[in-house]
N, C-alpha and C positions, 0 to 999 in steps of 0.2 A: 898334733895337739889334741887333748881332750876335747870332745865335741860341745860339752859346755861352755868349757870356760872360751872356746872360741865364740861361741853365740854373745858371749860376756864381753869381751873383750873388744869385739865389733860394733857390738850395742852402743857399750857407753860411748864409745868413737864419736858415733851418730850422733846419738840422743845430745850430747854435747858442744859438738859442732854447733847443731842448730840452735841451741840454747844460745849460743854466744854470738851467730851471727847475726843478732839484731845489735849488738853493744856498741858500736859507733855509728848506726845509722839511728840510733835512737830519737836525736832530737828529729831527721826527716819523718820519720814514721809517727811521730806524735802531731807534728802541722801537717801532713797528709791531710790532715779531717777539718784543716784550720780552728783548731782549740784553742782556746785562749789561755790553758793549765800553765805555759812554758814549759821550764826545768821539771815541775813539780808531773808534770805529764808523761817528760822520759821516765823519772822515777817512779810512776805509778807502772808504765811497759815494763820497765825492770821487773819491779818486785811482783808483778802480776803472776808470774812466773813461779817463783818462789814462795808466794803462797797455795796456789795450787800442789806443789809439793808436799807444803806444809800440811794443809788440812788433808792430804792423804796418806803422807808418810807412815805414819804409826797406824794405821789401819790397815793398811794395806799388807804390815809387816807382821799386824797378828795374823791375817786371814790365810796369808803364803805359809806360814805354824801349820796348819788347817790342811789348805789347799792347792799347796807343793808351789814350788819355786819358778818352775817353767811355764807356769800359768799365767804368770806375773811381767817376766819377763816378756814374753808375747804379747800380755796388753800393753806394757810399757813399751812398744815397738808401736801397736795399731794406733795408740793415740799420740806418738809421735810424728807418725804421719798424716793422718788427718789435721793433727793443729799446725804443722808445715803448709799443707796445702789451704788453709784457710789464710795463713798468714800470709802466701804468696799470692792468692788473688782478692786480698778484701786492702780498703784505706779507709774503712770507719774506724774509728778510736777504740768504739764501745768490743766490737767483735775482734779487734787484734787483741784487747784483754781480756777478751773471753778467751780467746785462741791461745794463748801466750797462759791462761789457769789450766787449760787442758793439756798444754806441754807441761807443766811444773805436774801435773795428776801423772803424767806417761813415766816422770822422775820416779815419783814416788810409788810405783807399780814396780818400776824396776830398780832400785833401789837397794831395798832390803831384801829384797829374792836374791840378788845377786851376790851382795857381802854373806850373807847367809851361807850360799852355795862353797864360795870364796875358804871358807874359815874352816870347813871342814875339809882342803885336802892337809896334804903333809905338808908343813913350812909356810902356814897362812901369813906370815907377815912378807913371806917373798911375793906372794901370789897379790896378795892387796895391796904391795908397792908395784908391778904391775899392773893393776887396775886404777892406779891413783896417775901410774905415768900414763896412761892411755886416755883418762878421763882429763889432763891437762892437757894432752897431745891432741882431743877434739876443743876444747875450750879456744885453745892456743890456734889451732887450724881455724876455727867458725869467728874467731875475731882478726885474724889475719886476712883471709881471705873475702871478708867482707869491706873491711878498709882499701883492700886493693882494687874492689870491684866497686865500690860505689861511686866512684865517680864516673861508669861508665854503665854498670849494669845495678843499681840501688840494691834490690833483691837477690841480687846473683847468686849469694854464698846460701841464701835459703833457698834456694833452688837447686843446687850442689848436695845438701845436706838433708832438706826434703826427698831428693831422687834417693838416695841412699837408705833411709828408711824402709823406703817401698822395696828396695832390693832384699833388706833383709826379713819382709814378709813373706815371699818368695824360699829366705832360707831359712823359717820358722814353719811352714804349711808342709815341709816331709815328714816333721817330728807331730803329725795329730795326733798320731796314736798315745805319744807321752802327753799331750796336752787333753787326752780323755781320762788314761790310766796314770796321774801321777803319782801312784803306789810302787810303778813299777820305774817311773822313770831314773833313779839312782841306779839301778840293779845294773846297768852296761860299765856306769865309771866309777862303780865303791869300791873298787880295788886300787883306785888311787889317789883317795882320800882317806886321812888318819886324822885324829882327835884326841888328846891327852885329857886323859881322865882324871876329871880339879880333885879328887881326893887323895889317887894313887900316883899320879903322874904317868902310867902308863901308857904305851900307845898303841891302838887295834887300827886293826885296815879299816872298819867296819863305819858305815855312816853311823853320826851321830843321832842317836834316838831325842828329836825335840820336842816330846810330846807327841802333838798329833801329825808331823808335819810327816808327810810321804807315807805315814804305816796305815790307813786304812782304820787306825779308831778314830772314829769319828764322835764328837761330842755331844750329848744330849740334844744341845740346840745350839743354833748360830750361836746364839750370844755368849754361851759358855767359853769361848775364850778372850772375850774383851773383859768379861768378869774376874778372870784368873789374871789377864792381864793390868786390870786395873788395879789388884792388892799388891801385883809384884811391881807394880810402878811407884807404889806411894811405898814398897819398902826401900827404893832404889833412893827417890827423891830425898828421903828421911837421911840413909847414910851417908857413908865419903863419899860416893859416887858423885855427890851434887857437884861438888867443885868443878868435876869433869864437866858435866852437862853448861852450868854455864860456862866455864871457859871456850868452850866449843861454840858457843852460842854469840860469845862477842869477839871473840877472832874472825867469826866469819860475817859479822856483821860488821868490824874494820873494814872488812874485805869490799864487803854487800856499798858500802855507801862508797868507797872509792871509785870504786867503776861505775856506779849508777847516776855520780854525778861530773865525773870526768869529761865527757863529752861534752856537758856546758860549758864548761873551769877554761876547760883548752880550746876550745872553738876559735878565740883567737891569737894563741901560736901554735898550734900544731895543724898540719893537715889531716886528710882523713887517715893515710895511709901510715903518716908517724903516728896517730890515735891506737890503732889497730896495732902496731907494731909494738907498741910501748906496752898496749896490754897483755899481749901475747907472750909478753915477755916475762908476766907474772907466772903462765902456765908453763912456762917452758922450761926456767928454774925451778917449779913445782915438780915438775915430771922428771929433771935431773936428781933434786934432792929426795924426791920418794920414789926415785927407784932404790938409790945409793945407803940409805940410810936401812932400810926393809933388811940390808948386808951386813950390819954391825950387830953386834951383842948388845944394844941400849935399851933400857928400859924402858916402858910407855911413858911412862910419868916425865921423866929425862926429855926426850924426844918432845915433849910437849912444850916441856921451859921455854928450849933451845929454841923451837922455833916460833915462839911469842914472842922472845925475844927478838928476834929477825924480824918480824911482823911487824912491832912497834917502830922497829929502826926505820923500814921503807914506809910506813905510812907517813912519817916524817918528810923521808925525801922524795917522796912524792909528789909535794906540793910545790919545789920549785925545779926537780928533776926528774922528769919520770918515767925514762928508761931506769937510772939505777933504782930509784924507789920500789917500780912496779918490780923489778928482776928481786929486791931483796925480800919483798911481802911475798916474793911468789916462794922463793927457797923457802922462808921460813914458813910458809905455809904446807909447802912438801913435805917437810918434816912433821909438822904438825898435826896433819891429817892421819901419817900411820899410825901414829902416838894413839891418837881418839881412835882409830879403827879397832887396835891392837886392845886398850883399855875395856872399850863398850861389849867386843867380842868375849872377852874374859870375865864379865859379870857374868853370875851364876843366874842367870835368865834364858828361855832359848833364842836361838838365834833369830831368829826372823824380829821376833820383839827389839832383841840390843840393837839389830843393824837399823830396826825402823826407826829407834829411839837415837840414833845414833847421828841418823840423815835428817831425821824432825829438828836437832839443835842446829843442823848445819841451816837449813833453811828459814828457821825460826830466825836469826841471827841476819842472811841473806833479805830475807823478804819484811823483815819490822824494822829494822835499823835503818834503810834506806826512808820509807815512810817517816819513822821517826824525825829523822834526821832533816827531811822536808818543812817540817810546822816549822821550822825554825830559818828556812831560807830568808823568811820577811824581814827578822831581825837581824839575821847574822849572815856575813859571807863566805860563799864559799870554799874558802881560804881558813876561814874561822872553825868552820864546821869541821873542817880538814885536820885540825889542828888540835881540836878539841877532839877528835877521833884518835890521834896517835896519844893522846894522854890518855884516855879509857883504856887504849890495849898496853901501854907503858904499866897502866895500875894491874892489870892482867897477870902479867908475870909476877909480880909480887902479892899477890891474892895467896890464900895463906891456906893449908888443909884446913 
């Protein structure tokens, strides 16, 4: 396998795992510090997460434009591990969400480097249904494995997924030389990578030229590409594109408040271990439908319906079933995700930008919707909330160009 996309591939493993091994110990880890927040405390651990993401994603995704891809990827690794190792020896409230913003930062480092990287070989919708199955397959691992551990080792699965990290800084420190020269680092695997050219249709072996990213012009000043970035943002927002952005934004913000407050919902009928299982079960359907779907001739737009549609179905049965719920939100969000990757990619923008702009709606969506969705515990039950989430992504699908 390409030495890339293996670094890729292992990454998001990781970086995911860990992300998800807090999701059923949520409520222990917010009374560790005895806080009086409750639910609204797991949710704040949640989304902690995801905003860090947030406010880095789309910077990070001009600078990798800039300052090549493998640069990004690496710090998305080093500050995986460190917000691992913090989260494993601290139980103040304040510093697991510090800890928990600096993993959502490690996201958004690697990210858009990666989809970036991703899209430029030959057949990127096979290649990002691969990475969407491997990114569910650690989601799926880091909330399984932690339900099965917590009742004997709390922190277990971050400890699992913490060590793993460190392993692959270890397989990131023989490539320094690419992480000094990232001008040259494409020049081993641009033979197998191809790009169709949006006016000709044609296809070259040759890396795509994005601007500044990997060729060594470099721009007047730092700021020159958040400038360039910023007129080609407000022409994106202005066109059709928008639909996209929000749709992306409230499917995964479905997503964001079901798991962020399921651990409370269920706490008295499910155990830990069905919590974890049941959630797992979203990723794991995710990672069967976006492998499978990346295989068929459908278009972005298509694949996006389909699986709104499925989205809204399980947010439904969620509420009073949810192994099938979580299993049916998670296919249709398998499909859904290739859709938006496949879309974002194909805006006449460079890569690094679509893919940061891409991953900012996922966590935008991730990381406010849970918040949101909190001011409102006082009045409404959890159940209510629940409900009143599967009509927002029901309205979703019928949102109109």
């Amino acid at each position: 396998m390409n030495p890339d996309r293996f670094l890729i591939y292992t990454t998001v493993l990781t970086i995911m795992g860990l992300s998800n091994a807090v999701i059923p110990i949520l409520p222990e880890l917010a009374a560790q510090d005895h806080s009086s927040f409750g639910a609204f405390a797991s949710s704040l651990l949640f989304s902690a997460y995801f905003l860090g993401a947030l406010a880095t994603m789309l910077p990070f995704g001009i600078l990798s434009d800039r300052f090549g891809n493998l640069r990004f990827i690496g710090l998305g690794i080093l500050l995986t591990a460190g917000s691992g190792l913090i989260i494993l020896l601290s139980e103040n409230l304040w510093v697991l969400l510090l800890a928990r913003f600096v993993e959502g930062s490690a996201c958004g480092a690697f990210f858009p480097a990666a989809f970036s990287t991703l899209s430029e070989y030959r057949n990127p919708g096979r290649y990002m249904g691969e990475f969407t199955f491997l990114l569910n397959a650690g989601l799926a691992a880091g909330t399984l494995f932690s339900g099965l551990l917590a009742e004997t080792h709390l922190k277990g699965a971050i400890f699992i997924f913490t060590f793993m990290s460190f392993l692959l800084i270890l397989l990131i420190l023989p490539r320094n030389r690419e992480l000094k020269s990232p001008g040259q680092a494409g020049k081993k695997t641009t033979e197998n990578r191809s790009v169709v050219n949006s006016t000709t249709g044609n296809r070259n072996t040759e890396k795509r030229n994005t601007g500044n990213r990997n060729t060594g012009n470099r721009p007047d000043s730092f700021s020159d590409p958040f400038k360039s970035a910023f007129g080609t943002l407000t022409a994106v927002f202005r066109g059709r594109n928008s639909r996209i952005l929000l749709l992306s934004m409230l499917l995964n913000g479905g997503i964001g408040i079901l798991i962020a407050y399921y651990p409370d919902y269920s706490a008295n009928f499910l155990t830990k271990a069905q919590l974890g299982s049941s959630i797992a079960s979203l990723y794991i359907c995710a990672m069967i439908t976006s492998l499978l779907i990346g295989r068929f001739s459908i278009g972005e737009r298509t694949m996006i319906r389909i699986g709104i549609a499925f989205s809204a179905l399980g947010a439904f049965l969620a509420i009073q079933y949810p192994f099938p719920g979580f299993s049916c939100l998670g296919g249709g969000s398998g499909i859904a995700i290739v859709g938006f990757s496949l879309a974002f990619a194909r805006m006449d923008i460079d890569r690094g930008l679509a893919m940061g702009l891409f991953n900012t709606t996922i966590y935008a969506g991730l990381s406010l919707a849970p918040i949101t969705a909190g001011l409102f515990t006082g009045v409404l039950s959890l159940e209510e909330i629940f409900l009143a989430n599967g009509c927002i992504l029901t309205g979703a699908f019928f949102l109109k160009e």
